[in-house]
MIBA-147623 format. One line per 4 residues: number of its first residue (from 1); their letters; for each residue x, y, z negated of C-alpha. Coordinates in steps of 0.25 Angstrom, whole numbers. Each point is the difference from the previous one (the first is absolute). Layout:
N
NUM) A) X/Y/Z | ...
//
This chain:
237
1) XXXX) 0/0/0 | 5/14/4 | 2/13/-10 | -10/7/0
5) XXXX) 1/15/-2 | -15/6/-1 | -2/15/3 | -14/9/-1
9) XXXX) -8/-5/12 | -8/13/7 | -10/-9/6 | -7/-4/-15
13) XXXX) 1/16/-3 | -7/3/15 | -11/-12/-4 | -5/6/-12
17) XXXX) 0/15/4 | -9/-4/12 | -8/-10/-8 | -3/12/-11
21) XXXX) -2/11/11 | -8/-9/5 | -10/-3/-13 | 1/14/-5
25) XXXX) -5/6/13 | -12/-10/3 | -3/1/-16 | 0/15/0
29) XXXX) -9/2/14 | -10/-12/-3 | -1/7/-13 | -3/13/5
33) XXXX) -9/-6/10 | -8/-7/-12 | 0/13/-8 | -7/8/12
37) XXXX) -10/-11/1 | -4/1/-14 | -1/14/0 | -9/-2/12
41) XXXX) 10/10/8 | -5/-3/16 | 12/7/6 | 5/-10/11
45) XXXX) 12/9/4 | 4/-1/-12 | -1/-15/-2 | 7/0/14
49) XXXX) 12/8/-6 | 2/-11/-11 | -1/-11/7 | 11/9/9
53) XXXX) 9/5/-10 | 1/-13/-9 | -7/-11/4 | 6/-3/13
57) XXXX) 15/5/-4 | -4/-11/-11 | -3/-10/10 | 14/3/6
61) XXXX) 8/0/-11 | -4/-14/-6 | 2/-3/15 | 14/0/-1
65) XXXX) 1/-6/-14 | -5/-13/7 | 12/4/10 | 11/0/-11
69) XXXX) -6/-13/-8 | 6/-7/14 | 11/7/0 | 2/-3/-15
73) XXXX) -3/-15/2 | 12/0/12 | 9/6/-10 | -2/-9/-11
77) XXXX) 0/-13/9 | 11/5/8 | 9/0/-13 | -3/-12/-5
81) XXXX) 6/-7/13 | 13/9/0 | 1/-5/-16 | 3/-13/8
85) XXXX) 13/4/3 | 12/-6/-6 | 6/8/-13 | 11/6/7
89) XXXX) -10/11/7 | -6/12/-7 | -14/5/4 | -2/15/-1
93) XXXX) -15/5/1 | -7/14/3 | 16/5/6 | -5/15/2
97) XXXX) 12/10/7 | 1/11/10 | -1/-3/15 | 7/2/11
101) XXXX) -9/10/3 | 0/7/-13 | -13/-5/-6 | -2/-9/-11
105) XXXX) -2/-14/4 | -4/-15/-8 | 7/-13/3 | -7/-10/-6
109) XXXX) 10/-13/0 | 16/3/-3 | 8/-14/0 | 13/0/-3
113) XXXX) 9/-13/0 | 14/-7/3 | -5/1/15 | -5/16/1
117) XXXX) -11/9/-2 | -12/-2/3 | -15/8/3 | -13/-7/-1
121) XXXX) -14/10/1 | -12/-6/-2 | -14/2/8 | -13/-4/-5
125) XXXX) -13/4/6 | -14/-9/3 | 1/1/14 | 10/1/13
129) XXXX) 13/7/4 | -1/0/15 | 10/7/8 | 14/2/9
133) XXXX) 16/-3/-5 | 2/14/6 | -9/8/-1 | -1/11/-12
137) XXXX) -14/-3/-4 | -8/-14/-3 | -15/-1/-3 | -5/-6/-12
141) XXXX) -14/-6/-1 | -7/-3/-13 | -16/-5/1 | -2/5/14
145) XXXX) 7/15/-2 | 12/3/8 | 12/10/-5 | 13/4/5
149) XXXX) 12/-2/-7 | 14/3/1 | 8/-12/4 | 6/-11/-11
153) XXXX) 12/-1/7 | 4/14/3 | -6/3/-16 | 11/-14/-4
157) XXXX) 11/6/9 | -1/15/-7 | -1/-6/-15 | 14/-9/6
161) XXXX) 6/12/3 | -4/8/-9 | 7/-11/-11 | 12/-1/9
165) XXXX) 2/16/-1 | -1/-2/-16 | 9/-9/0 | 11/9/8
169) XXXX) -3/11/-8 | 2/-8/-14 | 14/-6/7 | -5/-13/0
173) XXXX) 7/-10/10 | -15/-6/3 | -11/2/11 | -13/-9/-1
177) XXXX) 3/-13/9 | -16/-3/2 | -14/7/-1 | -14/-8/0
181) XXXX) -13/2/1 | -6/-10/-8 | -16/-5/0 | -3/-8/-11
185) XXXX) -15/1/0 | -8/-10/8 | -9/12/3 | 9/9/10
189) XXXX) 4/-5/12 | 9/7/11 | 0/0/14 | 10/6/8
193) XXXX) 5/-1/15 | 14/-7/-2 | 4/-8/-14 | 9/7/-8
197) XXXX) 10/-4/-12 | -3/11/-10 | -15/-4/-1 | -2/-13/-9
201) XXXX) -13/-7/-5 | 6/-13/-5 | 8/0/-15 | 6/-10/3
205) XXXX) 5/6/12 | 4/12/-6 | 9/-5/-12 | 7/-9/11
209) XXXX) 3/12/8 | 7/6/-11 | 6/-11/-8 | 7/-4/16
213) XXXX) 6/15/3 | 15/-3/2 | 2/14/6 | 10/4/-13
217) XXXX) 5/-2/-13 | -2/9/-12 | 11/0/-12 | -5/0/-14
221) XXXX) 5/15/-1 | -9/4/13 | -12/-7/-7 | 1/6/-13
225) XXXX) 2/13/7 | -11/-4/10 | -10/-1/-13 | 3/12/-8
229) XXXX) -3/9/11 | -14/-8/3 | -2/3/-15 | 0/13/2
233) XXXX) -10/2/12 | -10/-9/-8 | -11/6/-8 | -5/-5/-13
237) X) -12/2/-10
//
């Protein structure tokens, strides 16, 4: 079993801000709406404007707390397969640092290991990622409804540059060797034109990947300096 060095996951924080956005929104306009009823108010427009201002904002915000609960479910289940790495590795969660481009970014998975560095995001969503390899945006389907969405490959390859830069700022003689995107509920699938390494929906798959990288060698030194750096990208409760 690998170490495991557990940060403050954002998704958990993002759940249940939706989720009591959500309850206080509805509560408040369905009871405003009973109130006016009582009161025998017959005011429709201003019925309308509840049901406008917090009912359906309501509606929306406990939409996406059923959007994070998927994603939460990934994160936990992804995890628990990458604890299934052999002792020598080190898992790093919720990795947060500046990008390439200057803004803040969130790595999910760090790995770091006698055979190199290594990232892993997660996706988790009821539905389908359909899209291209190269092109910038993919669509993502959830019970009939269709959104755009930036690109997991090009969102992977900006977090492993990102890491990489951190690295070259801190001095340390590392780069990540391999990034994943990694599927680990039954309920997304992904369908793209051509098959591509980063994406994997197997654990099994995934922790052979890893555990068979013979790309480099890392000394104890580079590792423990590899970790302390981690440590301090990492946030906590």
């Amino acid at each position: 079993m690998s170490k495991y060095s557990k940060g403050k996951s954002d998704l958990k924080d993002k759940f249940k801000r939706e989720m009591t956005r959500g309850i206080i929104f509805i509560s408040f306009g369905g009871a405003m709406v009973l109130f006016l009823g009582i009161s025998g108010n017959k005011n429709f427009i201003l019925y309308l404007l509840l049901l406008l201002c917090f009912c359906i904002p309501g509606w929306y915000f406990l939409k996406g707390y059923k959007y994070y609960k998927y994603e939460i479910r990934a994160e936990e289940q992804g995890i628990k397969t990458l604890l299934g790495l052999p002792e020598e590795y080190t898992v790093f969660n919720s990795i947060f640092l500046k990008g390439i481009d200057g803004l803040g970014i969130k790595i999910d998975i760090v790995i770091v290991g006698p055979n190199g560095v290594f990232i892993v995001d997660f996706k988790g969503i009821n539905g389908s990622i359909k899209g291209k390899v190269t092109e910038e945006f993919w669509l993502e389907e959830i019970k009939g409804k269709s959104k755009k969405q930036k690109s997991l490959l090009n969102l992977l390859n900006k977090k492993t540059k990102s890491l990489d830069e951190f690295f070259k700022r801190k001095n340390i003689d590392t780069k990540v060797e391999k990034s994943f995107i990694y599927l680990p509920l039954n309920e997304t699938t992904i369908s793209l034109d051509k098959k591509s390494e980063n994406i994997v929906t197997d654990n099994k798959v995934l922790i052979d990947k890893i555990e068979s990288y013979r790309g480099v060698s890392l000394s104890d030194k580079n590792i423990e300096n590899i970790i302390k750096s981690l440590k301090l990208l990492q946030r906590f409760d």
